[in-house]
Jmol script that loads the backbone (N, CA, C; Angstrom):
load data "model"
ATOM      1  N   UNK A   1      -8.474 -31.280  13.251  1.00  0.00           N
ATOM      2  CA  UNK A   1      -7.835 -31.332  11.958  1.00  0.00           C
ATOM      3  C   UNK A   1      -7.426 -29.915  11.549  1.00  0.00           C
ATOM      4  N   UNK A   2      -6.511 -30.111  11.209  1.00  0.00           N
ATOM      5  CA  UNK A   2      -5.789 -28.252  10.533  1.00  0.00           C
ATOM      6  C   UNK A   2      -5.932 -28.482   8.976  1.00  0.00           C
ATOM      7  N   UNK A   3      -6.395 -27.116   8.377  1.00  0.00           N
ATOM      8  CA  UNK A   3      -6.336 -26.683   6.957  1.00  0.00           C
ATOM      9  C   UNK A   3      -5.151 -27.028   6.399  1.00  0.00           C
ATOM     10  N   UNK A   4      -5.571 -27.409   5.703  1.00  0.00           N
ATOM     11  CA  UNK A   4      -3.480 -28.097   4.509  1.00  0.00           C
ATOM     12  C   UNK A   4      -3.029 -26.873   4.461  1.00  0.00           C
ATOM     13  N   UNK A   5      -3.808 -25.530   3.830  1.00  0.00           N
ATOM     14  CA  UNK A   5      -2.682 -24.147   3.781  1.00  0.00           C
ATOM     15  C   UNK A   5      -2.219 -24.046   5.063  1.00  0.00           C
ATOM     16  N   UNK A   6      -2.618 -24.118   6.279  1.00  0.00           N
ATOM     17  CA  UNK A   6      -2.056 -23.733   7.503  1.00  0.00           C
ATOM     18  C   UNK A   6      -0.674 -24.367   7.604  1.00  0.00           C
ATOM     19  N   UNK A   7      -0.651 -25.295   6.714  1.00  0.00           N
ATOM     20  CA  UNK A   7       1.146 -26.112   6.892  1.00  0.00           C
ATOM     21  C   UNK A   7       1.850 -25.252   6.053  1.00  0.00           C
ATOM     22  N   UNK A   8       1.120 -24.470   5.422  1.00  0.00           N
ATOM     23  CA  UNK A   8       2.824 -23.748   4.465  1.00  0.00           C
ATOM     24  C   UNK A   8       2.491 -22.226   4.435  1.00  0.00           C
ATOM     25  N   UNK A   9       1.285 -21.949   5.149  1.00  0.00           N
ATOM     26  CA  UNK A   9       1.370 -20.283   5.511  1.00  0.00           C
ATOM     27  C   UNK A   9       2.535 -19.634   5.692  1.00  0.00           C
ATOM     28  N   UNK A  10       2.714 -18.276   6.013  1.00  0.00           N
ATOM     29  CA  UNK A  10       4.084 -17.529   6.408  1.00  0.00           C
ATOM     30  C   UNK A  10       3.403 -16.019   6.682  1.00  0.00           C
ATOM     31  N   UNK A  11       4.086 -16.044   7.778  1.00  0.00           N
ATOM     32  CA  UNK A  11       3.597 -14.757   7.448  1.00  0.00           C
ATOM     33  C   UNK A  11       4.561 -13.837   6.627  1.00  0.00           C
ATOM     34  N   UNK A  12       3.752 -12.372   6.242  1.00  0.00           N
ATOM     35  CA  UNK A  12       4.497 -11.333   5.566  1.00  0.00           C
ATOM     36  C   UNK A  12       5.719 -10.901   6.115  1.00  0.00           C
ATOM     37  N   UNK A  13       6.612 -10.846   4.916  1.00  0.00           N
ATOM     38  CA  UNK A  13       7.756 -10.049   5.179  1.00  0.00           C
ATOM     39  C   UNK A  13       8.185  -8.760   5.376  1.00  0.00           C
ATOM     40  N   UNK A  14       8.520  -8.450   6.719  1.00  0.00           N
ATOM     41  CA  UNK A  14       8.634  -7.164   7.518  1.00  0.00           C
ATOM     42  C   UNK A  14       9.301  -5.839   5.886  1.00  0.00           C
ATOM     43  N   UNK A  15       8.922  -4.834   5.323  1.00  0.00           N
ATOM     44  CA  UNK A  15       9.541  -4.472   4.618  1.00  0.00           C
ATOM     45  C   UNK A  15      10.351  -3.275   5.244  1.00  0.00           C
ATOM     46  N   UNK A  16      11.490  -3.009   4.603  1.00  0.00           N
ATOM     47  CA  UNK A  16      12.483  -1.830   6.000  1.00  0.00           C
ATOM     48  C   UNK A  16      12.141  -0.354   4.498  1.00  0.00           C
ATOM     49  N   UNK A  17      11.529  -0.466   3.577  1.00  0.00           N
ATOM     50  CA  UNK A  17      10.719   1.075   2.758  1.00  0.00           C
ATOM     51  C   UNK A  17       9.858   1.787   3.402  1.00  0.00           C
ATOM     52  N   UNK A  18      10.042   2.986   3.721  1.00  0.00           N
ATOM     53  CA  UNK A  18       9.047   3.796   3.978  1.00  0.00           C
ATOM     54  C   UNK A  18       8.379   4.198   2.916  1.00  0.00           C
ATOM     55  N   UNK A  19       7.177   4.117   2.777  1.00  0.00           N
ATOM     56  CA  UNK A  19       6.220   5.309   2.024  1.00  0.00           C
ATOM     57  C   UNK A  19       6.434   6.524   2.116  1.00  0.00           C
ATOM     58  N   UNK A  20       6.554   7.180   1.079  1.00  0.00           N
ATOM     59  CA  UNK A  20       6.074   8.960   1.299  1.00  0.00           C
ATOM     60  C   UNK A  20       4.863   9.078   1.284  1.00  0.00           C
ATOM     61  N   UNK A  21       3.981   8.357   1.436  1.00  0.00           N
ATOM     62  CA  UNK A  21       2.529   8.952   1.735  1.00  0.00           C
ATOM     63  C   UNK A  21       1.334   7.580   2.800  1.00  0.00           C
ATOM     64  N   UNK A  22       0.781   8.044   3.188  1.00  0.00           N
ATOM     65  CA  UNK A  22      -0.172   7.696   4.115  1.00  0.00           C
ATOM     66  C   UNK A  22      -1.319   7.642   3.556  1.00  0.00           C
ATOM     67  N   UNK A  23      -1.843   6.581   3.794  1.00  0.00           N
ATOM     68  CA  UNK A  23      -3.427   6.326   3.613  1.00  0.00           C
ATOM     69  C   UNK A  23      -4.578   7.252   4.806  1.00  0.00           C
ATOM     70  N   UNK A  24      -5.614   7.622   4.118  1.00  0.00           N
ATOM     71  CA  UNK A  24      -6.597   8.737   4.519  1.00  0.00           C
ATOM     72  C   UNK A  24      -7.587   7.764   4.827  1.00  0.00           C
ATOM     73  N   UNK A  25      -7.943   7.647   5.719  1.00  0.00           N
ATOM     74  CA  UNK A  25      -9.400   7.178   5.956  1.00  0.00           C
ATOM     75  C   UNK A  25     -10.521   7.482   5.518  1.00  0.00           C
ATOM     76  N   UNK A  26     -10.859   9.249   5.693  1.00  0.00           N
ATOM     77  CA  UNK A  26     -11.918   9.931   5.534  1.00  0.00           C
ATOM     78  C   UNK A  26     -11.895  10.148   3.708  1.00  0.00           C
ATOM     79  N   UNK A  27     -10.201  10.081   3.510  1.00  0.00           N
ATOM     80  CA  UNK A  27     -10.700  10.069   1.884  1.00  0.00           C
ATOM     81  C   UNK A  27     -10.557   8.909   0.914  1.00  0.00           C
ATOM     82  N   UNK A  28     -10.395   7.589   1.904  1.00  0.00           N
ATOM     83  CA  UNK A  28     -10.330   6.535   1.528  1.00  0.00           C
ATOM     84  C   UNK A  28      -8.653   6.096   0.156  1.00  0.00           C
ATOM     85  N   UNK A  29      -8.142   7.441   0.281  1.00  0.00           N
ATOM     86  CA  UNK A  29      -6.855   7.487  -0.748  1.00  0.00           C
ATOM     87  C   UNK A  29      -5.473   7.922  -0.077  1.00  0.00           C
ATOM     88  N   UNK A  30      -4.380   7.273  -0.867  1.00  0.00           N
ATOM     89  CA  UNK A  30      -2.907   7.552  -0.174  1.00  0.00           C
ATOM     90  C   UNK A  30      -2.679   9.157  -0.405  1.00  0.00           C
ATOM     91  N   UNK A  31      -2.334   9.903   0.435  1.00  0.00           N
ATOM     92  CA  UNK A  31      -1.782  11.165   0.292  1.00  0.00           C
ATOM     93  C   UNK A  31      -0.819  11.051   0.760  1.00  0.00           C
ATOM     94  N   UNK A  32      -0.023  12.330   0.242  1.00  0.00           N
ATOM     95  CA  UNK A  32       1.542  12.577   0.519  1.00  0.00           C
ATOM     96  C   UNK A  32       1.256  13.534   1.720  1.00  0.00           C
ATOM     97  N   UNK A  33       2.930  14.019   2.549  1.00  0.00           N
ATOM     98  CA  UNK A  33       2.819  14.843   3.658  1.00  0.00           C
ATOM     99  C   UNK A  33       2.254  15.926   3.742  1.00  0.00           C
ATOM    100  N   UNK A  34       2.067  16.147   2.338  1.00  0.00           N
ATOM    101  CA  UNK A  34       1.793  17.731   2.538  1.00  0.00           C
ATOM    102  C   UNK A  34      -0.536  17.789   2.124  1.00  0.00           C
ATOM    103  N   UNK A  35      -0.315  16.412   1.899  1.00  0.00           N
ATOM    104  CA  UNK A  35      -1.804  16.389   1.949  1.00  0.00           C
ATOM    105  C   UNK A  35      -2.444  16.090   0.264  1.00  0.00           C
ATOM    106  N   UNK A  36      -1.887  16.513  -0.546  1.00  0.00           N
ATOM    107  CA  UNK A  36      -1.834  16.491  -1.736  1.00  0.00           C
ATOM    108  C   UNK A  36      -2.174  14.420  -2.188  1.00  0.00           C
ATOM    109  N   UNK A  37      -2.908  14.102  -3.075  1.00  0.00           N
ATOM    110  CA  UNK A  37      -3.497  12.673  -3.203  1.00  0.00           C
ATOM    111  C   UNK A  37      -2.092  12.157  -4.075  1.00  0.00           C
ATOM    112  N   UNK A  38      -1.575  11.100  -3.887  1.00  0.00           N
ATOM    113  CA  UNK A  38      -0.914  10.142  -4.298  1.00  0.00           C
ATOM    114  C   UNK A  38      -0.500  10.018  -5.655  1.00  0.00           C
ATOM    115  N   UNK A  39      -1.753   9.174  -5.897  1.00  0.00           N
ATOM    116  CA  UNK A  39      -2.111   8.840  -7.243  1.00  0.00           C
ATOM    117  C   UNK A  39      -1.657  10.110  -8.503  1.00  0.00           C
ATOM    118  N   UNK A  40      -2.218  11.027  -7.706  1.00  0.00           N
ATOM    119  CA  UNK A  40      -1.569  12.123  -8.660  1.00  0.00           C
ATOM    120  C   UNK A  40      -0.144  13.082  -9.257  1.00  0.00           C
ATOM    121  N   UNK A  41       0.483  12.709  -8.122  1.00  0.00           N
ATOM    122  CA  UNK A  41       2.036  12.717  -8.053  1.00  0.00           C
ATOM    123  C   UNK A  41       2.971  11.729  -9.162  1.00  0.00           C
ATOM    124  N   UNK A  42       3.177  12.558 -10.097  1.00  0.00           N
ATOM    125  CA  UNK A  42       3.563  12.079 -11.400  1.00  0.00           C
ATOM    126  C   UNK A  42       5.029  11.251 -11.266  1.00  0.00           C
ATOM    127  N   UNK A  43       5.790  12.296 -10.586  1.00  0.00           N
ATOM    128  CA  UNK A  43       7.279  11.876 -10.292  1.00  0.00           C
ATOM    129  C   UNK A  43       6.933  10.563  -9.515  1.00  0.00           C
ATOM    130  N   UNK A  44       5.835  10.647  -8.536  1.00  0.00           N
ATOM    131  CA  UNK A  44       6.360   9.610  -7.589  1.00  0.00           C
ATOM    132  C   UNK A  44       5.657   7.814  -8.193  1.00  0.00           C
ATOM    133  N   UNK A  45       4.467   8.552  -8.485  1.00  0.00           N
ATOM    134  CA  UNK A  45       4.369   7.159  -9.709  1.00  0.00           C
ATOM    135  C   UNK A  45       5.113   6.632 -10.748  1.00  0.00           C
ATOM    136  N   UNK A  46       5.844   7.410 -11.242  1.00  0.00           N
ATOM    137  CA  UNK A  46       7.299   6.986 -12.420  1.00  0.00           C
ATOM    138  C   UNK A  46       8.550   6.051 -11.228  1.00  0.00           C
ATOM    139  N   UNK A  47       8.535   6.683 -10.044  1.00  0.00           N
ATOM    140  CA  UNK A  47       9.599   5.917  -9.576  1.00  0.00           C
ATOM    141  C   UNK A  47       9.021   4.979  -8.607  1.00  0.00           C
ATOM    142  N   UNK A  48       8.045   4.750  -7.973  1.00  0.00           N
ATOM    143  CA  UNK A  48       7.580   3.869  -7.278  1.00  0.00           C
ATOM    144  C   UNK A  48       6.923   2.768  -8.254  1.00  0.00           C
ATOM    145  N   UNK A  49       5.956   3.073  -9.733  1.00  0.00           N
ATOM    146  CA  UNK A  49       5.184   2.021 -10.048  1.00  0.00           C
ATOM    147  C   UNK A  49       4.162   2.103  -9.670  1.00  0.00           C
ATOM    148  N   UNK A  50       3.712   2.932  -8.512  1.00  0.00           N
ATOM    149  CA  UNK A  50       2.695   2.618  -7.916  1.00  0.00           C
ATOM    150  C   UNK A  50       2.036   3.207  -6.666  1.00  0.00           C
ATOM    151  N   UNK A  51       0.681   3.252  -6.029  1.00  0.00           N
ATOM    152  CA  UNK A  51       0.922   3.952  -4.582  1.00  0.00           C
ATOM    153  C   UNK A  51      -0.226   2.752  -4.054  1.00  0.00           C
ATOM    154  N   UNK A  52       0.318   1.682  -3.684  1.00  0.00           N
ATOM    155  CA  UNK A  52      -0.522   0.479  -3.306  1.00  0.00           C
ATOM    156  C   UNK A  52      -0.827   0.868  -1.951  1.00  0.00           C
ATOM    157  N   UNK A  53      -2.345   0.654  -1.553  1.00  0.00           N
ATOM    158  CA  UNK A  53      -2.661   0.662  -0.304  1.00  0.00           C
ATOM    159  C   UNK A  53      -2.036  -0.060   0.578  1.00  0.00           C
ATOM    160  N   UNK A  54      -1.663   0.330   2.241  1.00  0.00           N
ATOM    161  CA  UNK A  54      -1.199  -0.724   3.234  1.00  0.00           C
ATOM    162  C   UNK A  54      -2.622  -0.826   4.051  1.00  0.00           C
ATOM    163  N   UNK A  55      -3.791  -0.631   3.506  1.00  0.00           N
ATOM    164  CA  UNK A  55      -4.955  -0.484   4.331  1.00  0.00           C
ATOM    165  C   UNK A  55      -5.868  -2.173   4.064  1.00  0.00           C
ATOM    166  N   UNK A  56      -5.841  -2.368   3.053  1.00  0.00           N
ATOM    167  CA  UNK A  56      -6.304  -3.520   2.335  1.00  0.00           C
ATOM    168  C   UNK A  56      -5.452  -4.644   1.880  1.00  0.00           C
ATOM    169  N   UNK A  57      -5.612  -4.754   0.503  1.00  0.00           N
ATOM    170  CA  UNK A  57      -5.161  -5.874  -0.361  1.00  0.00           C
ATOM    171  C   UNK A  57      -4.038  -5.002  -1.048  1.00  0.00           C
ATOM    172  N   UNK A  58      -2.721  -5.959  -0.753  1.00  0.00           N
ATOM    173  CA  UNK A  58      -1.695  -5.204  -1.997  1.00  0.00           C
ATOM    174  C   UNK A  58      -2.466  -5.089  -3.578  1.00  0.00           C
ATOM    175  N   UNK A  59      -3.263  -5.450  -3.905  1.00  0.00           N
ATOM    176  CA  UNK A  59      -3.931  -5.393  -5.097  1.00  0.00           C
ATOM    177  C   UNK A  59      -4.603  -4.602  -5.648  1.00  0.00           C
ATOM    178  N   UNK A  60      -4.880  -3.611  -4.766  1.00  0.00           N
ATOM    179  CA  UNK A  60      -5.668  -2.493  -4.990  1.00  0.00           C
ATOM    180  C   UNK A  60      -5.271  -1.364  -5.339  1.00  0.00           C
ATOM    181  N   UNK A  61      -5.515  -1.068  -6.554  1.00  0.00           N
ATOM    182  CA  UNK A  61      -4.413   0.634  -6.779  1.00  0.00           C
ATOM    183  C   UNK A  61      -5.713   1.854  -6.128  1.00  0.00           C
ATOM    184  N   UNK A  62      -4.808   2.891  -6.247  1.00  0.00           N
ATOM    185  CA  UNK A  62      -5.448   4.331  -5.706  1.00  0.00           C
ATOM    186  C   UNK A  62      -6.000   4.613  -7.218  1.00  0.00           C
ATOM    187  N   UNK A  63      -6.672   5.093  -7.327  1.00  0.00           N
ATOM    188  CA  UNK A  63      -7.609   5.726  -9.177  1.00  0.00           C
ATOM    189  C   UNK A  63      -7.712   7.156  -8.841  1.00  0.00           C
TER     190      UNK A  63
END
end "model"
wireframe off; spacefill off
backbone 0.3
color backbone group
């Protein structure tokens, strides 16, 4: 027997946006190229909305 969600799953949609910043393992937060933390990048939170992890749950903001 198959799970009823398994009939209307999907997977995720490929997105063609790059990030300007990368998730850190060791600091568990998105940083930008130059190393500098995410979250704190004023400009880039005004135009993104946001610096959502690709490590986890889209749900999770950087603090």
């Amino acid at each position: 027997m198959q799970p009823f969600a398994l009939n209307y799953a999907r997977p995720a949609a490929e997105s063609e946006f790059t990030a300007p910043y990368a998730y850190d393992q060791g600091m568990q937060l998105n940083v930008l190229l130059d190393g500098r933390i995410a979250a704190r990048d004023h400009a880039l939170l005004r135009e993104l909305g946001t610096t959502t992890s690709t490590a986890g749950s889209k749900t999770h903001f950087d603090d």
